[in-house]
Structures are given as structure tokens and as C-alpha cells.
C-alpha positions in Angstrom: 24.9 -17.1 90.1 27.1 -15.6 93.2 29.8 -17.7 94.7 32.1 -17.6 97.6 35.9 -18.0 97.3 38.5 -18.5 99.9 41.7 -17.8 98.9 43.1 -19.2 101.9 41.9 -19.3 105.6 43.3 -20.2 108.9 45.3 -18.9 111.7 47.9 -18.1 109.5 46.0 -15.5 106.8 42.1 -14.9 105.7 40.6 -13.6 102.5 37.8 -14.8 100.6 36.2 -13.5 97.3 32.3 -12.9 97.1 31.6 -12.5 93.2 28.7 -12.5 90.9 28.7 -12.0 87.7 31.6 -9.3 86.7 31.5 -7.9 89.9 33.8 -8.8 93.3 34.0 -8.2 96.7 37.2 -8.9 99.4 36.6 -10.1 102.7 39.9 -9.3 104.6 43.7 -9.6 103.5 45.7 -11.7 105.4 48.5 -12.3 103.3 51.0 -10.6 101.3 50.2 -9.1 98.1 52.2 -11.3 95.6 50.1 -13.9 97.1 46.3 -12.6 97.2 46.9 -11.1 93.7 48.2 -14.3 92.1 45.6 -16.3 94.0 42.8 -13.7 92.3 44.6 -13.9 89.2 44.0 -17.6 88.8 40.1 -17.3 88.6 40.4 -14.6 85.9 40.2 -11.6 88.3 42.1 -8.6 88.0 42.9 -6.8 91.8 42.2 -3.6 90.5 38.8 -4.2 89.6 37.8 -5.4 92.9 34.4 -3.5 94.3 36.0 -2.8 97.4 37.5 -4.7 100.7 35.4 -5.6 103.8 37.8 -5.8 106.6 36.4 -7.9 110.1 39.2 -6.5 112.1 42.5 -5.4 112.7 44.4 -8.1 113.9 47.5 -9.7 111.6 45.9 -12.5 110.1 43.0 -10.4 109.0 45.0 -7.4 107.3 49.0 -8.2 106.9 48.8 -7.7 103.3 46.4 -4.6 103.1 49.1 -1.9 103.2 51.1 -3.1 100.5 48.5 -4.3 98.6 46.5 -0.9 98.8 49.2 1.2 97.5 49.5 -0.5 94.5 45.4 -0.7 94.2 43.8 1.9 96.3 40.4 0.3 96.7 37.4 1.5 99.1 37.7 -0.1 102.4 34.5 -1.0 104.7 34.4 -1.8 107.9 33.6 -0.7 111.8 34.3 2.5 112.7 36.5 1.5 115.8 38.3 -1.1 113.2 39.1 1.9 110.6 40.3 4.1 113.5 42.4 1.1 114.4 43.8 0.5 111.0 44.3 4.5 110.3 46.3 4.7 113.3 49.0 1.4 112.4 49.3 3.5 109.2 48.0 -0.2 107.1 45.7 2.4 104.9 46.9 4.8 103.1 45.5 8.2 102.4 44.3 7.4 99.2 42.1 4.9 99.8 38.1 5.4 100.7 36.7 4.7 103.7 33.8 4.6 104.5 32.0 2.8 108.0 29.4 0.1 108.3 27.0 0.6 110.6 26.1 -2.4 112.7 22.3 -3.8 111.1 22.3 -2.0 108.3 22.4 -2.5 104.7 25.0 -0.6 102.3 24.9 -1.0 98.7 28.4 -1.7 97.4 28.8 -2.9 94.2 25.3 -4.0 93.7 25.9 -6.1 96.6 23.5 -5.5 99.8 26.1 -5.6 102.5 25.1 -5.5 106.0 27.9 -5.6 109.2 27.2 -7.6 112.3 28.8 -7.4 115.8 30.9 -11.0 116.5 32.3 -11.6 120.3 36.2 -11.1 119.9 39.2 -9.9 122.0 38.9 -7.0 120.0 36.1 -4.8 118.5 34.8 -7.0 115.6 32.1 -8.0 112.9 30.6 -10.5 110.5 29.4 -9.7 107.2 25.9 -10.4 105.6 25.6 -10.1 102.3 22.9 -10.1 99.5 24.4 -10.8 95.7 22.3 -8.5 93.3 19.5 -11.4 92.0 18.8 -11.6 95.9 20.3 -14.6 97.4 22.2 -14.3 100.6 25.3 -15.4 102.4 27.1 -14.6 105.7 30.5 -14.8 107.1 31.8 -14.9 110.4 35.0 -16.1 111.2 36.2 -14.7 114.5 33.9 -15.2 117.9 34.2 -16.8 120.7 30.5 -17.3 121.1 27.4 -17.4 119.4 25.4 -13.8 120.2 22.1 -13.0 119.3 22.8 -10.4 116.7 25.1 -13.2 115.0 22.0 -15.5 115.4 19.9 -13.2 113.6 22.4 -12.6 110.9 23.1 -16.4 109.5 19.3 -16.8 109.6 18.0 -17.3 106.5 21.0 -17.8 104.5 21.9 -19.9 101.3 25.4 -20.1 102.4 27.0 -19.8 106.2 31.0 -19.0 106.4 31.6 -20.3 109.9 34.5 -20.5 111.9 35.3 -24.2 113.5 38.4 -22.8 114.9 39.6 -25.4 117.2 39.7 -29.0 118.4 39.0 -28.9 122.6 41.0 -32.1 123.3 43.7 -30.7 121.0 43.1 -27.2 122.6 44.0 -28.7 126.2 46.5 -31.1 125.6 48.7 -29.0 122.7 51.5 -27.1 123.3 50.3 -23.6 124.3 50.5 -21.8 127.5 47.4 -21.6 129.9 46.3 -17.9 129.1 46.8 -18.7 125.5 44.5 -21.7 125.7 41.9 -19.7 128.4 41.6 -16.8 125.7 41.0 -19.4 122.8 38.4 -20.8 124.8 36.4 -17.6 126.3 33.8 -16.3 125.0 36.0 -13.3 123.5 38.0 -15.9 121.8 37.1 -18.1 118.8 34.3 -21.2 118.3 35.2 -24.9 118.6 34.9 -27.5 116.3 31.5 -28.6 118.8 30.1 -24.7 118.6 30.1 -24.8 115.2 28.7 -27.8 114.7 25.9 -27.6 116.8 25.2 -23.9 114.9 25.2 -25.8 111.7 22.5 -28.2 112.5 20.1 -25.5 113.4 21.1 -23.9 110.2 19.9 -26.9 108.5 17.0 -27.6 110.2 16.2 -23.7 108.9 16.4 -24.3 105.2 20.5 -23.5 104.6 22.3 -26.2 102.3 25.9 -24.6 102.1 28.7 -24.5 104.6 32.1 -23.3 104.7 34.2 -24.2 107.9 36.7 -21.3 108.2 39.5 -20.3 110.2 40.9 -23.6 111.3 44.2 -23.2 113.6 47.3 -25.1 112.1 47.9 -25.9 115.7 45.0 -27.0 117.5 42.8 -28.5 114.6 42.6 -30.8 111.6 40.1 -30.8 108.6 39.5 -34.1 109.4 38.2 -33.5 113.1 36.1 -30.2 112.3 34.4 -32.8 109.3 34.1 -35.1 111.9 32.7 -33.0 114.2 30.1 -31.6 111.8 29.1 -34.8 110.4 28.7 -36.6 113.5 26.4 -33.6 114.7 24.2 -34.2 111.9 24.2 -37.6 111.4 22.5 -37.9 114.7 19.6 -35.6 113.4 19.2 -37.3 110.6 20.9 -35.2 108.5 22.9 -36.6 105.5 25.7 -34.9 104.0 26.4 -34.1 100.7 22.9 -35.3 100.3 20.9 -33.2 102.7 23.4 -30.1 102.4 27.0 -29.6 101.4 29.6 -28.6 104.3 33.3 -27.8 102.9 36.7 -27.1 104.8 38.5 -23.6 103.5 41.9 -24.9 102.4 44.9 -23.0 104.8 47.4 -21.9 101.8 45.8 -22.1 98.7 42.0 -21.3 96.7 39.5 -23.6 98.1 36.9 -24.4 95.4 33.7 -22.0 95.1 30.4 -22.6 96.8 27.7 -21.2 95.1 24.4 -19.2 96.9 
């Protein structure tokens, strides 16, 4: 059995856990390091026995709590090469970790886990993960895009469980409090997915054979749990599609560990 694990998720900080069996995986750091360690330490892991970190990109949400956090545990780190370069550069890894780069499409072993990186569109150079847990079911990630390109396509096909960003509400986009450029950058297609983007992706995921969801990356400003649900379950209900009968679609909680989906 392999399950995913957000520690927390949203505008304000990402990491999830993939795990199976005694091994572990990290999917970004965007919080401190008193908090990702006492969140791990609360399902029985230990940080320094963690297989490695994936890391989507560099900006602050993603990888605030690296630095500190990598001193004190100098795990491997994965990623795109432009990404590492990035994070080399802010001086957020230090010289005693590993690095080593992903290369776009294809498969790395880490950990027993198959782990392959995917291009997302984003205002900065960014990817999704796909990953295979060792008895051969899959799962993908993606949590920052601003639209829905064919290599992303190609990696959430055929998955037991998608990680999808429903990043904003559009009315609540419009009518909140940020500036225009703000709202045009959320919007573009280097920006992030709405609640109706992700939705509509979900239902063709279904239609495909996948049963688990995890909405991710919700903004604390332009979005509620409630209205990405809604948005989700209106979308399917119109195909027919039944929730929590025909497939299971969970919210990642913003500040605390969201409960494991399995895959």
C-alpha cells in the first residue's frame, strides 16, 4: 500500500509525503522546519530517514523551510536543472546535500520509487512529479500551472491518484482585493488553474479509470474548500458521476496534515 500525505498546502506553504511501506519521499518544503518535522513526526516518521526531496520550484512557498531544514538533515534533493541552479544560487542548499537533476520524461529510481518529472506552465521554470510506488501503482502531482499542457496531459494519464491544483475561485479572483497585474498573472496561462480548470480535468480523469483526487494549492485569498468541492462536484454530477461513490475527491488542509489517500 502507498499513500499520499499533505502536510499542508496552499498559498501560504506546500509539502506532501509519498510513502510506502518504510520508505518516504518529500514533495517540496514550504514551511519552517519545526513545523514539517513535527508534522512528519506525528505519522511516526523520522526526517532523517526521508528518501530524498523533490522540489517543483523555487519560489517561497515551495522551499522557505529547505535551508534550515537541510542543514540539520542533508538529504538528496531532485529536481530541474534550471530549478537547482536557482536554488544553488539563493544559497537555500547547502553544500552537503546531493543533487542530482530530473530529466523532463524520464524515469529515476529513488528510493524504490519510479519518479519521473514533468514540465508545468508557470511564471517560472517548473515541473510536476509522476511517481510509481515499488508494487507498481501510480500517482501524480502538480500543483503550480496556469494551464493544462500536453506533457501534463500525458503525465496524470493513467493514474490511481491525481494531486491537482484548484488554485482559485474566478468570481473571487475578480472581485477580491488584488491589484490588476496580480489578478492578470493568476489568471494567464503562466499563472495557476481555477477551481473550473480543474474540475473539468478531473472529469476526464474519471472517465479514464482514476478514483482518487487531491485538490491542492488553494489560495487563502481567492478560494474556499467549499467552492473548489463545489466546483468539482457540480462538474461531475452533470456526467453522471457520483462522489464518494464513483471516486473519492479530497481538499489538502492549509496548516495542518490532511488525512492520507491511498494509490
Amino acid at each position: 500500500m502507498a499513500e499520499l500525505i499533505s502536510l499542508y498546502s496552499g498559498s501560504s506553504g506546500n509539502c506532501s509525503v509519498v510513502r510506502s511501506g518504510g520508505r518516504y519521499l518529500l514533495v517540496d518544503m514550504g514551511k519552517g522546519v519545526r513545523t514539517t518535522s513535527a508534522a512528519l513526526k506525528s505519522l511516526g516518521l523520522d526526517p532523517a530517514a526521508c528518501g530524498g526531496v523533490l522540489v517543483t520550484h523555487e519560489h517561497s512557498d515551495h522551499v522557505k523551510g529547505l535551508a534550515t531544514f537541510l542543514k540539520k538533515y542533508p538529504l538528496p534533493v531532485y529536481g530541474a536543472e534550471k530549478t537547482l541552479q536557482a536554488l544553488e544560487l539563493s544559497g537555500t542548499l547547502p553544500a552537503s546535500c546531493p543533487l542530482e537533476v530530473l530529466e523532463p520524461g524520464v524515469q529515476q529510481e529513488i528510493e524504490g520509487f519510479g519518479v519521473t518529472a514533468f514540465p508545468t506552465s508557470h511564471d517560472v521554470p517548473c515541473v510536476g512529479y509522476r511517481i510509481t510506488e515499488p508494487g507498481g501503482s501510480t500517482m501524480a502531482i502538480a500543483t503550480d500551472l496556469g494551464t493544462l499542457t500536453d506533457p501534463v496531459h500525458k503525465a496524470l494519464s493513467g493514474c490511481a491518484l491525481v494531486a491537482l491544483e484548484s488554485n482559485y475561485d474566478l468570481h473571487m479572483l475578480r472581485t477580491g482585493p488584488y491589484p490588476y497585474y496580480l489578478r492578470a498573472r493568476i489568471e494567464s496561462t503562466r499563472g495557476h488553474l481555477s477551481n473550473g480548470e480543474c474540475s473539468a480535468k478531473l472529469l476526464e480523469l474519471v472517465q479514464e479509470g482514476c478514483k482518487r483526487f487531491a485538490l491542492c494549492h488553494l489560495s487563502q485569498e481567492n478560494n474556499t474548500p467549499a467552492l473548489a468541492l463545489q466546483s468539482v462536484f457540480s462538474t461531475l454530477g452533470a456526467a453522471g458521476v457520483v462522489p464518494d461513490k464513483d471516486c473519492i475527491v479530497q481538499t489538502q488542509r492549509r496548516c495542518e496534515v490532511s488525512p492520507a489517500l491511498e494509490f
